[in-house]
Backbone as a ProteinNet text record, in pm:
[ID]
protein_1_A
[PRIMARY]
XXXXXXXXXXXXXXXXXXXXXXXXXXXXXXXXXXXXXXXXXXXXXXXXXXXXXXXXXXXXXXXXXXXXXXXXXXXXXXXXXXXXXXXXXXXXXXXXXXXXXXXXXXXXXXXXXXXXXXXXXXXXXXXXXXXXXXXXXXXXXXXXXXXXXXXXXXXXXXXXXXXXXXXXXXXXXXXXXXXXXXXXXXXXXXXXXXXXXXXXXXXXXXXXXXXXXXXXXXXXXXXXXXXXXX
[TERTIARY]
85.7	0	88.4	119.1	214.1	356.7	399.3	570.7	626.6	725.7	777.2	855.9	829	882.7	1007.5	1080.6	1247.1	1282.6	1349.8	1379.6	1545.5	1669.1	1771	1869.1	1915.7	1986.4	2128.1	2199.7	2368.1	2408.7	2542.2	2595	2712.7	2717.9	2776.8	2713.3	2710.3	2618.5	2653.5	2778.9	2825.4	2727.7	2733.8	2689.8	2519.7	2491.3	2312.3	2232.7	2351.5	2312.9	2357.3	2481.2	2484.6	2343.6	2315.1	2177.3	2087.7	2052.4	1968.5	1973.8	2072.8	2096.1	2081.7	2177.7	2137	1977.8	1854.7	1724.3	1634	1690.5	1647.9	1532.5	1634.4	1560.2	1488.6	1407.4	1305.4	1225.4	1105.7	933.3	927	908.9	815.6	915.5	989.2	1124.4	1108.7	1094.4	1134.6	1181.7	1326	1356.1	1265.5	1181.4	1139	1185.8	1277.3	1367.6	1532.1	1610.9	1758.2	1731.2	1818.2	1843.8	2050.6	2073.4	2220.3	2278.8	2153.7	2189.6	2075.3	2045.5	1970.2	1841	1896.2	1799.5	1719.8	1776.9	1729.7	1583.2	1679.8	1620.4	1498.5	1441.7	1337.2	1222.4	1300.6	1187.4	1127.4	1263.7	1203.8	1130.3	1122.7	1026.1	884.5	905.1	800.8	730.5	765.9	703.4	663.7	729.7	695.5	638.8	665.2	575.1	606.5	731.2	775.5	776	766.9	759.7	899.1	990.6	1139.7	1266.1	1286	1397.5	1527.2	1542.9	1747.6	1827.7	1884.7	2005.5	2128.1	2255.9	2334.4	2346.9	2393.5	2405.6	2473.4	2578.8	2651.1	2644.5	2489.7	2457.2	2526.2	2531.3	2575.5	2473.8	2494.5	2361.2	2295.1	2250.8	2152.1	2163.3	2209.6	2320.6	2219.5	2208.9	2093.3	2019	2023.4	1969	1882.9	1967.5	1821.4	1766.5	1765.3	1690.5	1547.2	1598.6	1511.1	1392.5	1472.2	1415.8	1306.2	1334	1255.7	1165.1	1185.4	1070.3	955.5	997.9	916.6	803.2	842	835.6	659.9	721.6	589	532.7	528.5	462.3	460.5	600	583.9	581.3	479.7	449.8	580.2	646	809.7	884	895.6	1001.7	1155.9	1239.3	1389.2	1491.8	1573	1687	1809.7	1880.7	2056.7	2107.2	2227.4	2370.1	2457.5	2567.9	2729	2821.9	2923.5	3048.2	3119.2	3024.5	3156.6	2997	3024.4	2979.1	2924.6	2859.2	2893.6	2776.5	2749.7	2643.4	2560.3	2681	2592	2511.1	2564	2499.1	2367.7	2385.7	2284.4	2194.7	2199.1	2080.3	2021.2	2128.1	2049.3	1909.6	1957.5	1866.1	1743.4	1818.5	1671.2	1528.1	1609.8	1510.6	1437.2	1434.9	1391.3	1287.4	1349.1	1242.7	1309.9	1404.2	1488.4	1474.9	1410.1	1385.6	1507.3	1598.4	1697	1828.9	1964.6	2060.7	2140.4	2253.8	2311.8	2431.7	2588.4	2671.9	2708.2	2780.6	2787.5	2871.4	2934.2	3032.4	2976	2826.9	2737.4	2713.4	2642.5	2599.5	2458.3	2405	2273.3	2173.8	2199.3	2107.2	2062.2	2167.4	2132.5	2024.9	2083.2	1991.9	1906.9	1826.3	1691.1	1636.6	1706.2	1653.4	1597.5	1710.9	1655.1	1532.6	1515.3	1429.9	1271.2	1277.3	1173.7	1102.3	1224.2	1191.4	1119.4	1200.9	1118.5	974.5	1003	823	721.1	793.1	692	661	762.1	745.7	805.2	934.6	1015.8	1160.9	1263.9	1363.6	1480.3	1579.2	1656.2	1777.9	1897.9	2010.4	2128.1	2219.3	2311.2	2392.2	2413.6	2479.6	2638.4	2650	2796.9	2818.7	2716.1	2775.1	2664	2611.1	2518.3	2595.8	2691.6	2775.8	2826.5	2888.4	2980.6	2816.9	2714	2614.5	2567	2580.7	2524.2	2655.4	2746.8	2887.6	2846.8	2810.9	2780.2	2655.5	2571.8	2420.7	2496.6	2614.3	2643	2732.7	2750.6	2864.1	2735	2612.1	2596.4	2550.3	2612.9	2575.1	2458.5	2447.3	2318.8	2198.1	2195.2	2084.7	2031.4	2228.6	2244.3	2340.4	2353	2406.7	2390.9	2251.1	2185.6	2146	2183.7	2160.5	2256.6	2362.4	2447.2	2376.6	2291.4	2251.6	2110.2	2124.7	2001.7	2072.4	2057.1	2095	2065	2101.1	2079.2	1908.3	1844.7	1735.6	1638.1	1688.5	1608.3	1619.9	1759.4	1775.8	1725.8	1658.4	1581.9	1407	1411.1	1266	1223.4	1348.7	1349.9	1345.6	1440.6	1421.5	1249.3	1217.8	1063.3	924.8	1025	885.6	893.4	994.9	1032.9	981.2	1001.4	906.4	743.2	683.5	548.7	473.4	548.1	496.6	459	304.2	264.3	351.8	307.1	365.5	344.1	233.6	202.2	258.8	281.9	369.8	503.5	547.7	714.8	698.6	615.8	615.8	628.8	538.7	562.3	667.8	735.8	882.9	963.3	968.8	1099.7	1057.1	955.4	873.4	935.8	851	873.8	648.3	643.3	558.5	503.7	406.9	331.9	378.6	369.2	421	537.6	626.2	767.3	828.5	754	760.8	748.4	619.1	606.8	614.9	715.4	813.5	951.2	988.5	1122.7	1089.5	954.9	912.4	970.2	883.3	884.7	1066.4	1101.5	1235.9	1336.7	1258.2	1326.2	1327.4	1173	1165.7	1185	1198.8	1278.7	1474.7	1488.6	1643.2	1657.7	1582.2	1618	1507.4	1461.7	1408.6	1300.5	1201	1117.8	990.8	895	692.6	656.7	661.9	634.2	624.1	609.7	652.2	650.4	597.7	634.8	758	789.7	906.2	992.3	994.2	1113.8	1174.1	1092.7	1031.4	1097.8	1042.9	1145.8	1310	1306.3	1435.9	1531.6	1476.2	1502.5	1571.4	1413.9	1486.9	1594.9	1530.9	1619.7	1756.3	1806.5	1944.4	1964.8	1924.8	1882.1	1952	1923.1	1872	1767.6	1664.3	1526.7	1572.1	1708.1	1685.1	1744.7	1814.2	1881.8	1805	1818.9	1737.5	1742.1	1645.9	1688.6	1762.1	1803.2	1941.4	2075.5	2062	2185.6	2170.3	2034.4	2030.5	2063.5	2001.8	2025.1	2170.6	2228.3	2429	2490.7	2435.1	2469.7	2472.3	2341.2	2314.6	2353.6	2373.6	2458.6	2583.8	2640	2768.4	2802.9	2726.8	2742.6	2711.4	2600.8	2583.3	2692.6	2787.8	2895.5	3025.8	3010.9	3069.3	3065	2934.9	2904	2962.2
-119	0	122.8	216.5	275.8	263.7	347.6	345.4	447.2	421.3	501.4	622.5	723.6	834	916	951.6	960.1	1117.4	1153.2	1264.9	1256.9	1335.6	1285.4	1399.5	1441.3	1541.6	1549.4	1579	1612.4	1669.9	1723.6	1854.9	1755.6	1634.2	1610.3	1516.2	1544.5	1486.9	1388.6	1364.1	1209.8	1095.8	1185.1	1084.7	1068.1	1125.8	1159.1	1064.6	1076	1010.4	882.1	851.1	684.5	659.5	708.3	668.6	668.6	751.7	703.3	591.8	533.6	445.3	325.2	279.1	239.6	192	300.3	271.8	236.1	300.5	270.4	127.7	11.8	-122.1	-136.5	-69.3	-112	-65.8	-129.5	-116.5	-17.1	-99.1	3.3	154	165	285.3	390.2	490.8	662	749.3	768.1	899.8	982.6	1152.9	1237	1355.4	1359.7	1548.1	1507.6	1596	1618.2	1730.3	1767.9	1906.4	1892.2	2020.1	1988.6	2072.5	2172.1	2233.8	2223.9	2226.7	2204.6	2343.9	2452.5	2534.1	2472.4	2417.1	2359.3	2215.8	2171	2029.2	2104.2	2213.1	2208.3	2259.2	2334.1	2382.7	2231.4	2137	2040.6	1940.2	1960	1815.2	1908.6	2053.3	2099.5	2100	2113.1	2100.9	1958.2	1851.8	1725	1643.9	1674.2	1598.3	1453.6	1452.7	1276	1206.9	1088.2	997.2	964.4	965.7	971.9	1062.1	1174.6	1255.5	1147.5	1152.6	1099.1	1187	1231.7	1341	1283.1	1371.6	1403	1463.6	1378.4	1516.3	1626.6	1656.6	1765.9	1858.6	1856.9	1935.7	2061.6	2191.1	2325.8	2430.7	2515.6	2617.1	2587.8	2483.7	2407.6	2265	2209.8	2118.9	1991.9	1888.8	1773.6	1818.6	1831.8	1842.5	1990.9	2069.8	2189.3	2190.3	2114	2050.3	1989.8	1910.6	1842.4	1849.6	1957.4	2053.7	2220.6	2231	2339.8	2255.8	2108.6	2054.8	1981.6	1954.1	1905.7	2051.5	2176	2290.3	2322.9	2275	2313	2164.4	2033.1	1974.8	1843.1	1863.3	1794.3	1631.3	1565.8	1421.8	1325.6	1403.5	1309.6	1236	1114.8	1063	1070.3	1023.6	1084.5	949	966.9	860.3	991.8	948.9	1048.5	936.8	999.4	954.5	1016.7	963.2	1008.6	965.3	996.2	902	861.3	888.5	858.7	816.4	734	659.4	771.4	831.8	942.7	936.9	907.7	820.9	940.7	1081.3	1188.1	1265.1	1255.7	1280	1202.3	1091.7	1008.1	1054.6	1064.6	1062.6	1207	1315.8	1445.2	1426.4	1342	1308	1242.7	1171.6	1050.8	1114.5	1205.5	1283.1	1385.9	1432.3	1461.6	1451.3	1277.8	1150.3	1139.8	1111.3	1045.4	891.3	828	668.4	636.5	666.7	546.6	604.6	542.9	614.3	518.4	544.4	482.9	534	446.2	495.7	497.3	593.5	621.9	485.3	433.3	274.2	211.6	193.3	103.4	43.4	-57	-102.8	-96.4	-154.5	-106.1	-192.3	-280.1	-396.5	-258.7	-235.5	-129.4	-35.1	24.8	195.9	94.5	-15.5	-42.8	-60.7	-129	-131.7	-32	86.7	223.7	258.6	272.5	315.3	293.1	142.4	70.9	66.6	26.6	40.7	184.3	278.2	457.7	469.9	398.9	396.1	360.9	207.8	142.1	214.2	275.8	382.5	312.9	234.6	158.9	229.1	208.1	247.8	158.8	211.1	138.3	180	130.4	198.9	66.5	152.9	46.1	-39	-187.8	-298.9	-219	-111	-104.4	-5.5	70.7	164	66	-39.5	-57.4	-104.3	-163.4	-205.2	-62.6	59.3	144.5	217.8	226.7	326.4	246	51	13.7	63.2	49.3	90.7	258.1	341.2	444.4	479.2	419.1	358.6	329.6	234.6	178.9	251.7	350.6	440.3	616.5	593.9	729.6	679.8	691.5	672.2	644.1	795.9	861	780.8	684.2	602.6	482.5	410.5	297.6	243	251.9	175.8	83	78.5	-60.2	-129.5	-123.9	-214	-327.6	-291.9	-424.3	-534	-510.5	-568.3	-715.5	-645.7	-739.4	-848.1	-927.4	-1073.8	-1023.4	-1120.9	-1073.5	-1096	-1222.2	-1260.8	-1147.3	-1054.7	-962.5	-820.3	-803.8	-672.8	-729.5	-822.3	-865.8	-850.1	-867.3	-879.5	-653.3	-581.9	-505.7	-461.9	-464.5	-393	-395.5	-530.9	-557.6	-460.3	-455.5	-374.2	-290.7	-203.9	-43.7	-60.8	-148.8	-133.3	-174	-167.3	-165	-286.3	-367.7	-537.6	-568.7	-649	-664.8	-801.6	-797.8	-973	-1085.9	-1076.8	-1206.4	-1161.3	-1052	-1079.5	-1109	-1057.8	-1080.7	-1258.4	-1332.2	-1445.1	-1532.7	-1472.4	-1541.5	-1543.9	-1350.5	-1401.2	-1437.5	-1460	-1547	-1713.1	-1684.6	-1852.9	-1868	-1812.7	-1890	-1825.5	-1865.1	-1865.6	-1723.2	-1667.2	-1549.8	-1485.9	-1594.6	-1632.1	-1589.2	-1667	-1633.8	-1467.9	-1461.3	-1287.6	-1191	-1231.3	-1142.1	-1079.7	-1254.5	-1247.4	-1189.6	-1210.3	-1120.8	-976.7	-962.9	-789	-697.2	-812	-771.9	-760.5	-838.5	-851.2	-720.6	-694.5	-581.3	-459.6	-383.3	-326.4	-286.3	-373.1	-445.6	-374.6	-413.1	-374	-255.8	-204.4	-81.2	23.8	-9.9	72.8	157.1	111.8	179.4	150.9	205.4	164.2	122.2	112.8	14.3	18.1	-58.6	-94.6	78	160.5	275.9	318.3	357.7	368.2	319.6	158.4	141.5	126	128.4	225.7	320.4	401	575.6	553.5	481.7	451.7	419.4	289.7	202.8	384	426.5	532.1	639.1	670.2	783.9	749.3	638.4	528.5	522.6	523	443.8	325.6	225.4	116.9	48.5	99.2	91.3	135.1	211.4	212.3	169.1	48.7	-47	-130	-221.6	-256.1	-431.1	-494.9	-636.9	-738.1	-737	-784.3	-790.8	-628.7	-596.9	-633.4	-626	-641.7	-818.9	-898.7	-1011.9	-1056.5	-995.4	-989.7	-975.1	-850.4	-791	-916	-920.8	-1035.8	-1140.6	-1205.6	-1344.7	-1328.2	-1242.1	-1178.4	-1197.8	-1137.4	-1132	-1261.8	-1343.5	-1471.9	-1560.7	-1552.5	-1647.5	-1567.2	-1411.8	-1383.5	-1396.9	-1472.7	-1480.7	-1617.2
0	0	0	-128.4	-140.8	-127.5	-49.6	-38.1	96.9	150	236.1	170.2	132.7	115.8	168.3	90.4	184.9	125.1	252.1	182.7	235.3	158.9	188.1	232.6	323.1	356.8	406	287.3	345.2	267.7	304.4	235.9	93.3	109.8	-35.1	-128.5	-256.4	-343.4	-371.7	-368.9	-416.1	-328.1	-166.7	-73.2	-111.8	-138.6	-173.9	-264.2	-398.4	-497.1	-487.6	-412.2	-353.4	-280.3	-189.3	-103.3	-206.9	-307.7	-417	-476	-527.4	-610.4	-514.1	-373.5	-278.2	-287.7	-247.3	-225.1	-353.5	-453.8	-610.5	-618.9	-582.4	-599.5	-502.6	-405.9	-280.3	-364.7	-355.7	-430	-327.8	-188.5	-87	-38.6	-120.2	-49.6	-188.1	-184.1	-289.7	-254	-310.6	-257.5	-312.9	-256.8	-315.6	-316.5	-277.7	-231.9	-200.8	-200.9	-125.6	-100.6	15.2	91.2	90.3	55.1	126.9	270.9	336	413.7	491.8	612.1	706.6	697.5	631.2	622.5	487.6	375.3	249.7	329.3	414.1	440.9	480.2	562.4	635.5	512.8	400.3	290.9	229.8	219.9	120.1	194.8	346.8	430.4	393	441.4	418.5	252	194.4	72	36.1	41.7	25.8	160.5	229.9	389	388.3	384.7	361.3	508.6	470.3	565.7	637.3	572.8	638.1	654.2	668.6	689.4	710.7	621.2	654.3	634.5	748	747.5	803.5	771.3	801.7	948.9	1073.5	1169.4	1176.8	1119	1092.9	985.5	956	834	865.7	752.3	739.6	760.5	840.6	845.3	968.2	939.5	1047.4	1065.4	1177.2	1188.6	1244.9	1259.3	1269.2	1406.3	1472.7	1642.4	1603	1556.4	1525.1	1443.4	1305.5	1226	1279.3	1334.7	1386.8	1492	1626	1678.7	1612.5	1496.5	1412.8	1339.8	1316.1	1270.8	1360.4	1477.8	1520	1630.9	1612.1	1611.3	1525.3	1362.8	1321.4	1297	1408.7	1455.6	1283.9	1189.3	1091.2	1150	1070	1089.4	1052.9	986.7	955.6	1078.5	1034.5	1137.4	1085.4	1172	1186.5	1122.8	1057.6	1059.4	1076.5	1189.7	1146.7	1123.4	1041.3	944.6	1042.9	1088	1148.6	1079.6	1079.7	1046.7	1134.4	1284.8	1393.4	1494	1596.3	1678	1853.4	1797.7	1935.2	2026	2153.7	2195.8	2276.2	2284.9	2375	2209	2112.5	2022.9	2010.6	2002.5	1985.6	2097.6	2223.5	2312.4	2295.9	2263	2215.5	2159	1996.4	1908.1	1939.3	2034.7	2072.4	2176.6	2237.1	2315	2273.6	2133.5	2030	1960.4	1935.3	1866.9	1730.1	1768.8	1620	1647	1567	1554	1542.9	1468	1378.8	1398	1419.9	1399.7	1316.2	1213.1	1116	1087.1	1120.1	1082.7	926.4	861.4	741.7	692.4	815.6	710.1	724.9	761.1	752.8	603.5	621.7	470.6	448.5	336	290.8	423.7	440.7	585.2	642.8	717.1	839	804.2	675.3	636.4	622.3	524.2	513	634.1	747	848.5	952.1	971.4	986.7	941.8	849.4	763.4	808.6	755.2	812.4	952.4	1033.4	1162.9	1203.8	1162.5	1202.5	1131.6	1013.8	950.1	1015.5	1071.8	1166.7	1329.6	1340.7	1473.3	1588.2	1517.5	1628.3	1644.7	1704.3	1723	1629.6	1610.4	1556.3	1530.2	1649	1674	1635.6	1488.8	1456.8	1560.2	1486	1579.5	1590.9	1492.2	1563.9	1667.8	1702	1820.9	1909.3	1947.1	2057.7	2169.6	2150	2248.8	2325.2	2230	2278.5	2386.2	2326.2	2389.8	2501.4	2512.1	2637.6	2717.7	2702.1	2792.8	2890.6	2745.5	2788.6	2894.9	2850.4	2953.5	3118.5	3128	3254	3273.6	3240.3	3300.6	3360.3	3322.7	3395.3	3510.9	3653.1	3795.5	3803.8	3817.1	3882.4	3864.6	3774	3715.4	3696.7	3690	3621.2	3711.2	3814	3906.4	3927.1	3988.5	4016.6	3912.9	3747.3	3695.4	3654.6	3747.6	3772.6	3862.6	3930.8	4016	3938	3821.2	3725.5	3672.3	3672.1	3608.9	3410.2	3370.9	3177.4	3151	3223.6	3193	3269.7	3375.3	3441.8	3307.5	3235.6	3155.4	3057.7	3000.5	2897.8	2925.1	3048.4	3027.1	3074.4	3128.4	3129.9	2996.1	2913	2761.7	2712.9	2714.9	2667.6	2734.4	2837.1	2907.2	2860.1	2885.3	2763.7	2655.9	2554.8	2458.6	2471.1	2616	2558.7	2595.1	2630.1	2591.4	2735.8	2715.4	2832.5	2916.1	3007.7	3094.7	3014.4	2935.6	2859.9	2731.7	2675.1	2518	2569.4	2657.7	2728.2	2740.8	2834.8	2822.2	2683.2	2605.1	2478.7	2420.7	2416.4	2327	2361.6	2502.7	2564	2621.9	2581.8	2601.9	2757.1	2841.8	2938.9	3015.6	3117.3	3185.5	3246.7	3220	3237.2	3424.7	3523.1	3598.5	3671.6	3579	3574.4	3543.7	3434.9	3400	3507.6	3610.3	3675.8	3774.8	3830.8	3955.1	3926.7	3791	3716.8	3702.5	3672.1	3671	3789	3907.8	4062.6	4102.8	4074	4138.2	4049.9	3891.5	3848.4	3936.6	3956.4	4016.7	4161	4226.8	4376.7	4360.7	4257.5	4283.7	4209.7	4114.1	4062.7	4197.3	4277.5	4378	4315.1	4212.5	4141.8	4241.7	4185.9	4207.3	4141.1	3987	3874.8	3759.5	3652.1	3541.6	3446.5	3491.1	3388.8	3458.1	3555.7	3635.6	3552.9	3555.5	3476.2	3354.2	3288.5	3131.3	3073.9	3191.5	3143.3	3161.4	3264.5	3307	3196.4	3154.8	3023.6	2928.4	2888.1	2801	2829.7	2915.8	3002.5	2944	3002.2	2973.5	2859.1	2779.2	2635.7	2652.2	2706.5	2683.1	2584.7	2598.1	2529.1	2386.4	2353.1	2193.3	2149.6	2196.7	2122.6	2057.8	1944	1856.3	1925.4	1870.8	1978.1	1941.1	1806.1	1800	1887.2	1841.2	1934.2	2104.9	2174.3	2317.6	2307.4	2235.1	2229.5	2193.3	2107.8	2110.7	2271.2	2338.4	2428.3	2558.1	2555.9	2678.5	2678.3	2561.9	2537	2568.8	2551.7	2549.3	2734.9	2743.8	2918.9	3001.3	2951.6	3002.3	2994.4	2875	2865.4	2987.4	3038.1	3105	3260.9	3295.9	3391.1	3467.9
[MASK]
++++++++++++++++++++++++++++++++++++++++++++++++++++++++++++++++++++++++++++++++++++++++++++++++++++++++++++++++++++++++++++++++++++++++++++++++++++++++++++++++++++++++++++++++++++++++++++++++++++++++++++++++++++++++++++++++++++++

């Protein structure tokens, strides 16, 4: 039923018209605009009202974070993908608090951007496998917040991520196949050691952290990762 609409924003064309050619073969994907300067990008979302902004964060003029901030200003329905060439995770949470769905490093390959893409269409998050490791690092390094989430076992920061996204006790049971039950003595015991009142508590938390915008690949890399460290 139609197509996801793209609009493409960075200051070099070589890079632009690769991302064209790039999205060319998706049925459901069109580029409809380029911008090369952040003041350009906001005429051309506005004139076309696309479904995906992909920028550059270091646009010229108007640089991704106030881009993005002046659009969501005049309340445009566009969702967000940024482009970096570098892995920067206080950048990233700028963006995310924003409401930038997607983030994508530029040495990424085409997987990722379709995945971006998609995922922000669908109104999910979707933060590349190569900075998720450096941004959970960054997650367990702010105190003030994330202290006590050493204190969670992997199967407790799993059923934590899920809740952040939304998912009741019984969809959490299902995708980890275990017992409705079980979920909700792991809920309890989440909230028990992160010292919350309940499941929205630890929600925000999740985001706050960004935790919650890691994509679940990557949390599923992450946690395996740590189970064999345990």
């Amino acid at each position: 039923m139609g197509f996801i609409s793209v609009i493409v924003a960075d200051d070099h064309k070589l890079f632009r018209d690769g991302v064209r050619k790039l999205l060319e073969p998706e049925s459901d994907i069109q580029v409809v605009g380029e911008a090369e300067d952040g003041i350009e990008a906001l005429d051309v979302v506005r004139d076309n009202d696309p479904d995906i902004l992909l920028f550059d964060v270091n646009l010229p003029r108007l640089d991704g974070l106030q881009l993005v901030r002046e659009l969501n200003n005049f309340h445009a329905r566009v969702k967000y993908v940024a482009l970096s060439a570098y892995d920067d995770e206080e950048r990233l949470s700028a963006l995310s608090a924003e409401g930038v769905q997607g983030f994508v490093l530029k040495a990424s390959g085409k997987v990722e951007l379709l995945s971006a893409i998609r995922s922000a269409h669908r109104g999910q998050n979707y933060v590349d496998p190569k900075v998720a490791g450096r941004l959970l690092t960054s997650f367990y390094k702010r105190k003030e917040d994330t202290d006590q989430l050493y204190e969670l076992t992997p199967r407790e920061k799993e059923i934590l991520y899920w809740l952040s996204q939304g998912f009741s006790n019984h969809e959490i049971a299902n995708k980890m196949v275990l017992s409705e039950k079980t979920v909700k003595n792991h809920v309890s015991h989440v909230l028990k050691k992160l010292d919350l009142r309940d499941r929205t508590q630890a929600a925000i938390m999740a985001w706050k952290v960004g935790f919650a915008q890691l994509n679940p690949d990557s949390v599923h890399k992450i946690l395996e990762f740590n189970r064999r460290s345990i």
